[in-house]
C-alpha positions, 0 to 999 in steps of 0.5 A: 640679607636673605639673597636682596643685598643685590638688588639696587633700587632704582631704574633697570635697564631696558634690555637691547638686541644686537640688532638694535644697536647696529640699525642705529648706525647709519652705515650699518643699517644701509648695508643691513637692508641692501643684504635683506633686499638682495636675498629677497630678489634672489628668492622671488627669483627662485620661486618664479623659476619653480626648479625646487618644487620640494622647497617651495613652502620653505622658500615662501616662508624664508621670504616672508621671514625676510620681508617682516625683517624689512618692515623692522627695518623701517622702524628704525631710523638712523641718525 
């Protein structure tokens, strides 16, 4: 009655991401961190070249993206 006949008492599951799911698999969580690992090499690579001094700040800011993803990384542990 009144819109609460919907709602069931009780214990509500806790929402998941995507990528929650996929670092619990460990062959995924392998593949994940080798990709993240790679696109980091790539952009120290074209930072210390400096051939696109227009996207210096935007290349530290998608590496920094990326190194924050890689301590997410290590949160989880594969099982």
């Amino acid at each position: 009655m009144f819109g609460l006949e919907g709602h069931k008492k009780g214990k509500k599951r806790e929402f998941e991401f995507e990528l929650e799911k996929e670092l619990l698999d460990p062959k995924k969580h392998k593949e994940l961190k080798q990709h993240v690992e790679n696109r980091i090499q790539e952009i120290k690579k074209i930072l210390r070249d400096g051939e696109n001094k227009k996207e210096f700040e935007r290349f530290g800011l998608i590496l920094h993206g990326y190194t924050s993803l890689l301590k997410v990384f290590s949160r989880f542990d594969p099982k």
